[in-house]
Each structure stands twice: as C-alpha cells, then as structure tokens.
N, C-alpha and C positions, 0 to 999 in steps of 0.2 A: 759810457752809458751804464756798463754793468757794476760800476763806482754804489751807483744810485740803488739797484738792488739788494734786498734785504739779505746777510750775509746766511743765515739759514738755508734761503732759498739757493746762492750760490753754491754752498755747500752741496743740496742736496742734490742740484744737477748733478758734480763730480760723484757724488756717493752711486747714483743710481747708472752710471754711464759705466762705474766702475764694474757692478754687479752687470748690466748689459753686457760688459765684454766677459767676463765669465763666463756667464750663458751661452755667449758663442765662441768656445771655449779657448776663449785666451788665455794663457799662461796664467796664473796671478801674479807673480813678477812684471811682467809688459803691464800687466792691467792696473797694478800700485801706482808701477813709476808713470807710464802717461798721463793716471791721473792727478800724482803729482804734480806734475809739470801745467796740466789744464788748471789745477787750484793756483798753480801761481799766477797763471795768464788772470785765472779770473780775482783774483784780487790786486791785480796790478802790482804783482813783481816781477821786475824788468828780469833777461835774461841771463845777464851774470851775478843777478842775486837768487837767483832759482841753481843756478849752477854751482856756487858756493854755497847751498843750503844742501845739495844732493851730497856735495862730495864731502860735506862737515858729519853730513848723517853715516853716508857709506864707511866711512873712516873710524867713526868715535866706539871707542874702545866695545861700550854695552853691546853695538850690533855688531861688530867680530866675534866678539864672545858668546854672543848670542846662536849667529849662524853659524860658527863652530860646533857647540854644542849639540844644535839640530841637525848637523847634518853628520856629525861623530853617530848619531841615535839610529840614521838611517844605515851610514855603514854597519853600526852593529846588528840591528836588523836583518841587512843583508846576509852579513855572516853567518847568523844562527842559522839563516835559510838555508847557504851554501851548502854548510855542514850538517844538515840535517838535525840539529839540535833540539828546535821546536820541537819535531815530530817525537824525541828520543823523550822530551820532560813531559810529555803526553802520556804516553806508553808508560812512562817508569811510573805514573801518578796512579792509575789503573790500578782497583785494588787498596791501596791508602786508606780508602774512606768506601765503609760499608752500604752507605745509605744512597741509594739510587738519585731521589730526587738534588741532593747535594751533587751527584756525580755529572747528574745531565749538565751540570750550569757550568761544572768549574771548568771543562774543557775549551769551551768560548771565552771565559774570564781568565784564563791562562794565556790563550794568544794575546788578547786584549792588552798584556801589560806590554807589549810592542807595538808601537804604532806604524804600523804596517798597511796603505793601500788598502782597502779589499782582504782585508787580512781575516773576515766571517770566513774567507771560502775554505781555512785550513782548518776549521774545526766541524763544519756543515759533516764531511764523513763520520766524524763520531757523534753526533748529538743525534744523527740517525739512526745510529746502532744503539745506542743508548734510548732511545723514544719508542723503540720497538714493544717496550713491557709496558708504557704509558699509551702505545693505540692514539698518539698524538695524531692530528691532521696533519696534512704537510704546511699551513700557513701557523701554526701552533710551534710545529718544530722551528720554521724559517725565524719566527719569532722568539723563542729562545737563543737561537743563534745570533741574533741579531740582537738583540738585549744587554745579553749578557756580558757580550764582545767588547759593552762600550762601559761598560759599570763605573771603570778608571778614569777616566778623561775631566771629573772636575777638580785633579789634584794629583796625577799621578805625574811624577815631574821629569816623564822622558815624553812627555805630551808637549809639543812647541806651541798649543793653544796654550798650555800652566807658562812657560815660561816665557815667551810674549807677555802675557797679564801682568805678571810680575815683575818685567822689565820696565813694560809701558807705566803701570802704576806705581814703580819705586819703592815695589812692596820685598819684605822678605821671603824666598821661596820658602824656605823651608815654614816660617808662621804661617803662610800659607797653606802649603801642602797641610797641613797641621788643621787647619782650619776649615778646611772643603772637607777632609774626609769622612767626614757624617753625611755628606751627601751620598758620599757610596755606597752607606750602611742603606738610605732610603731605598737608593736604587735597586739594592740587591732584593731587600724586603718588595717593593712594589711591583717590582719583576715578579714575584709567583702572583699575583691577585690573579691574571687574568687563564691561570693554570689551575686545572682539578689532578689530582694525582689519583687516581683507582688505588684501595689499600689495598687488594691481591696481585696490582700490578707492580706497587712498590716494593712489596715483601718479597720481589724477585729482581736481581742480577741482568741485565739483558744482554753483559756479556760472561758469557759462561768462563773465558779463559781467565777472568782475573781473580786475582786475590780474595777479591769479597765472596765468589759463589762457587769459589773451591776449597774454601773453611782456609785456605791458608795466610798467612800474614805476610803480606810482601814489605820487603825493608827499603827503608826510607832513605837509607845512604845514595841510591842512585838518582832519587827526584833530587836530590839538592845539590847532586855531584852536577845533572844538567843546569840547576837554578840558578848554578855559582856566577855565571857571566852577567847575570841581571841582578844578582844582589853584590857582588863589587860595582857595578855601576851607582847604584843607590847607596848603599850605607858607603862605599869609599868617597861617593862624591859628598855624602853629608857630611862624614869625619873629616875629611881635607880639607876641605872649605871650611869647617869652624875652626880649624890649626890655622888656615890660612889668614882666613880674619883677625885672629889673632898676634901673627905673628907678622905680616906684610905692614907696611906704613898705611894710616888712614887712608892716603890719598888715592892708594891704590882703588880703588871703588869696583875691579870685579875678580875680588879673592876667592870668593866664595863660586863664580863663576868656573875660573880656574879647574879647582877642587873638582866641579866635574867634567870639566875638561881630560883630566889627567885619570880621572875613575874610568872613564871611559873612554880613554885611548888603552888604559891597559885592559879593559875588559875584551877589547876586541883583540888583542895581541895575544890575549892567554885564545881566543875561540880560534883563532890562524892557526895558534903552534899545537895547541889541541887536536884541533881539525885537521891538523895536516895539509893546511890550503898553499897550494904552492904561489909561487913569486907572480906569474902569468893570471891564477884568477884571483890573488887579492888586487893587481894593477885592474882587472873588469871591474870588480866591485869599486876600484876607487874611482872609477871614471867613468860612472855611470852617469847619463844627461841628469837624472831625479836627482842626484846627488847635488850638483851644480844649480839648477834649477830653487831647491831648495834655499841655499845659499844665497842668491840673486831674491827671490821672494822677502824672507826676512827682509837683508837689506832696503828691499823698495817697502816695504809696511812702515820700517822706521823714516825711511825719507819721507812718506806720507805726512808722520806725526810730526818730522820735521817742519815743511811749509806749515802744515796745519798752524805750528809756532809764531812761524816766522810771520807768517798773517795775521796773526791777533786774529785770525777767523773764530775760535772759538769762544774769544772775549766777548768778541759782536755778537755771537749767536745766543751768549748765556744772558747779554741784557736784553736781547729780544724775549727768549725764553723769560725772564723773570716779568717784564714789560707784561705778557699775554698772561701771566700768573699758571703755567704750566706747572704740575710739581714732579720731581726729579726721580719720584719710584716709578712714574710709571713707564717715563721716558725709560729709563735703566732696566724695564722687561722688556715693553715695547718693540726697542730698536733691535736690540741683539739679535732677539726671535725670529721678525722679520729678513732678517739679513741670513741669520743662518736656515730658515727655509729655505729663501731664494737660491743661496747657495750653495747650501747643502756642506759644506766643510767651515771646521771647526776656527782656523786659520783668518776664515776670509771676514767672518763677522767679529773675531777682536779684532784684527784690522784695522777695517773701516769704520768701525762703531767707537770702540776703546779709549782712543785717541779725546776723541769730543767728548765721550761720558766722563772722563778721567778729572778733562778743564772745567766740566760743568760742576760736578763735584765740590771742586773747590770757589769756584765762581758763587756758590749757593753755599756757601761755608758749612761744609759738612766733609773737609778734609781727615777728621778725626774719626770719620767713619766711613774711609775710603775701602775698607777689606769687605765690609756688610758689601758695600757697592756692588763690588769685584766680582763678589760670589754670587749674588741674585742676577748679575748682567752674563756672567760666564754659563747658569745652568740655567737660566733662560734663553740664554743665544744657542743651548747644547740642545736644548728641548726641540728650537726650530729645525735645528739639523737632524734629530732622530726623526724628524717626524716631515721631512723632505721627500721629495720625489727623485731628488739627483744625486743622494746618497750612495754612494755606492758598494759599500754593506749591504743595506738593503736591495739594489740589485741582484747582485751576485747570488745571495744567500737566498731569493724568492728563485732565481731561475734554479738552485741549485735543488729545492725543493719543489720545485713545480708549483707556485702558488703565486695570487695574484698581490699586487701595491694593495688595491681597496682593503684584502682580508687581513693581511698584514699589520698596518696601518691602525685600522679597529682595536686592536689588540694592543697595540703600543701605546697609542692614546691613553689610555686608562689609567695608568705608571706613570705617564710621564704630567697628567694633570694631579698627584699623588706629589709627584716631585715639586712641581712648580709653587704648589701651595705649601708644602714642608719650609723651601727656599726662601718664601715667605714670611713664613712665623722664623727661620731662624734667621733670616733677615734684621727683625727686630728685636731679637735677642742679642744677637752682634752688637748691633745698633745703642743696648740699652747699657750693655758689657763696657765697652769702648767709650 
C-alpha cells in the first residue's frame, strides 16, 4: 500500500519521526540509522538490501575519513580543555587590542573556533568583566556571548556541519571555506546592530590589569605560542592535503582528507607532550562515550544519504516537486531553517535536509550552481538554529547571565534577518559568477 504513496510524503514521515526522536532525546546516531532502516521498509527495500546499503555507507572510504576527522577535532578540543590551553590564549590576548568594543567580542569568537558542546559558557566570565564599562543588561551581555561564539560555523572547517556539506555535496573544502567566509564578515558586522556602546564607556579599559589600561604593550609571542595547536590543524591540514592531491594517484579520492587527518593528529600530539598529559588521561580523553558517539552519528547521516540512493527516493520527489511547479530557492531556505529550529544543532539539519536538496539540485539542472545552493541552505539552516529554543549555547549562556529565551532571542533576530537577506543577494551573485 505505501508503494502507492507519494514519495515526498514518504519521505517526509521518516524526516519528521527523525526530528521526533531527537526531541525526546535520542542519540542522533540511533535517530539516523533507525530511520534509515524505516526509509527502506517504506520504499520497499527488502532486508538484505538495506543491510548491504548500511554496511557499503559505513565502510566507504569518505565516511571513515570523514568520522575520523570529526572525532580527531573533538579529541583535540578535549585536550586544549585538559591542559588548560583555551583559558591560557584567553589571558595571553588581553591587552593585544586597545579598543574595548573589539575586545568584548573576540573572547567568545576565540572559543568559537573550537566546536565545543556549550562551549558560550568558557567565555560568559569574561564578556562579563569586560561589559562592566558598557552597563550592558544581562540579556545584552548573554547575547554577545552567544553571537559572537558562533560567527565561524558557515566555514570554519573544524565544524562537522562545513565538512559533512562538503562531503555530501562533492564540493571542495577548502573552495568552500573560501567561499562562506564573507558570511562571517556579515555576522560579525550585524552582530553590533543591536548594541549601543556609551563613548565614556568605551574610552575605558574594564579590565584594569591588562595591557591596554596600563599604557603597557603586551607581546604577542605568547597569544600565538597558545594559537599554535589550531593553526597547525588548519594551514598543515590545507598544505598537506594540496601535496596530497597532488602527489597520491587520482583514484585515491580522500587525499585531501588525509592532509587533515595527519594536521590534526599532530596537533593534538604536540598539546599531550606540551601539556604534559600523562598516558592515563590522554586513554580518558580517548574513550570518551562523545567521542564514539560522534563517530557512529556521522556514519548513520551518510547511511541515511545512502538508502536515500539506493531508493531513487529523491528522483520521485524532484518529479513531484517539479510536477506542482515549486521553485528550488525557496525549498533550499525553507527546509534547513525549519529543521535547524526544531533541532537546534548544526549537525542534525545537513543531515536530514542536505541529502534531498543536493538530488534536487541537480534533478532541476542547476548542478553548476551547487556551492550558491550549499551556502544559502547551510546559513539558512544556521539562522534556524541561532534562533532555537534547544540550543544550547543559548541556554547555558542565559542561565549564566540571568536572563530570559524571549529577551534574548529579540536581539538575535535582528542579525540574523540582516544575514539571511545578505545570503540572499550573495546567493545570486554566486549564482551569476558560476
């Protein structure tokens, strides 16, 4: 009987059953793969072709590579926390830069470049001390914190939402990265709209001990002696990967991959022998559940994409879609958005979204302006997520200030219809470029 149903609506039970079980908080791993497995029951693939479609996805080279990389990002994550690193490139930045309103932001847009859990709550103590000479509110401060923390995420490529997209879409990271990061320029700009700075508040220092409001010049050797484990992950994994490319056999398909595989197993090897972490807690940090967790998640997103495949599901859906004469922009803000409200992580709406808009894409012959896609579907599914209830950044970061979701929320809005409409107009300059 479910033969006869329209493959959309097919789909769309698994998509929303998917997001259900999230919300009562399933794993996203269990939540991919069962629904995996329900997309194949509902288009009638038998058992051992859903099992040889799992174990083809689990296996193929792009999703090893893939979960390795993500879950290399969290060990090193971990690390920097072990060893108190963060807190040290914190500290050593203090001073650097004279101008106050500059200083409030970059302490949140520092953690930021580690995708960290809740990672607003390690910067909420200094955007406090720093807010002090701005007489900010406490839903004003929570919102800088919370802003600021996420500036990175439509390109910064230790983000497993940039390298998912990139995987899924067969796109090149690094054109990529290359290509979002104007959206950060908006972000950081549209981040102050909903801030006043007082000019006798600015003209002052709010922390007296640093460099700027003791006339003294703090030197810069020690911000970059801490920055060194994140910028070997980045430029070693973009120089190795173009050696790679170049030097591995075509067929090899994830050289470039590799490159940061290898950037980032030595970045975290130099923060162990640094840090002086002994044999007993780098084994904690390797055998953390999140660790594992992460790894299995990947995995089940790419099996998803897999049956997706393997069903022509998205074939069917793109002649329905073209049949009712839907057009493909608005589907490509639309879905993401929705998705990443509901879910509130970055993760869950490429996911389940990505996969279909990807097929649709090229179903409506607009393959030659698959990155335009990429990018309006990625900060538009980003936009849903800042501006979630189940975020949890914005948790943490509201209880940490004492202030409420509604005031919050008001404030963020503003930026992020600012972004969505930029995304927009460079939507079609992409669009006119390509």
């Amino acid at each position: 009987m479910v033969d006869h149903w329209p493959a959309l609506v097919r789909v769309l039970i698994v998509f929303f059953a998917i997001l259900a079980a999230i919300r009562k908080k399933v794993s996203l791993g269990n939540a991919f793969f069962f629904g995996s497995v329900a997309l194949g029951f509902l288009f009638s693939i038998g058992p051992a072709d859903v099992a040889v479609s799992v174990f083809r996805s689990f296996t193929h080279a792009k999703t090893l590579s893939l979960a390795a990389i993500v879950s290399l990002i969290l060990v090193l994550s971990h690390s920097l926390e072990a060893v108190g690193q963060m807190e040290r490139l914190l500290s050593s930045f203090q001073g650097l830069v004279r101008t106050p309103q500059f200083n409030l932001v970059i302490f949140p847009s520092l953690i930021g470049l580690l995708p960290m859990p809740g990672g607003a709550i390690f910067s909420a103590p200094m955007v406090k001390t720093l807010g002090r000479a701005f007489r900010f509110t406490g839903d004003q401060l929570s919102y800088i914190n919370y802003w600021f923390r996420h500036v990175w995420e439509y390109w910064w490529p230790l983000y497993p939402g940039v390298l998912l997209t990139t995987t899924l879409a067969g796109l090149d990271l690094w054109v990529f990265v290359l290509a979002l990061f104007p959206m950060t320029v908006v972000a950081v700009a549209a981040g102050y709209l909903p801030l006043s700075f007082p000019a006798e508040a600015a003209a002052q220092d709010s922390n007296p001990s640093s460099g700027a409001a003791s006339g003294k010049q703090t030197p810069l050797r020690p911000f970059l002696r801490e920055l060194t484990p994140i910028a070997m992950a980045i430029l070693g994994g973009l120089g190795l990967g173009f050696v790679l490319s170049l030097t591995l056999p075509s067929k090899i398909s994830i050289a470039k991959e590799l490159g940061l595989i290898v950037a980032l197993a030595a970045s975290i090897l130099w923060v162990w022998h640094g840090g002086g972490l002994s044999a007993g807690e780098r084994l904690r940090i390797l055998k953390r559940r999140q660790l594992w967790d992460m790894f299995y998640m990947v995995g089940s997103i790419l099996v998803f994409k897999g049956i997706l495949e393997d069903a022509h599901a998205v074939e069917a859906i793109s002649r329905e879609l073209l049949a009712m004469k839907i057009p493909l922009m608005p589907i490509t803000v639309i879905l993401p958005f929705l998705v990443g409200m509901v879910a509130g992580i970055t993760i869950a709406f490429v996911g389940t979204t990505f996969p279909i808009l990807i097929s649709l894409v090229h179903s409506f012959g607009e393959a030659q302006g698959i990155l335009g896609y990429m990018m309006l579907a990625l900060v538009s599914g980003f936009i849903g997520v800042l501006l979630s209830p189940l975020h949890l950044c914005l948790l943490l970061s509201n209880e940490y200030f004492g202030t409420s979701l509604t005031k919050v929320l008001r404030l963020v809005a503003r930026p992020c219809a600012v972004l969505l409409v930029c995304s927009m107009a460079y939507f079609f300059f992409l669009r006119g470029l390509l």
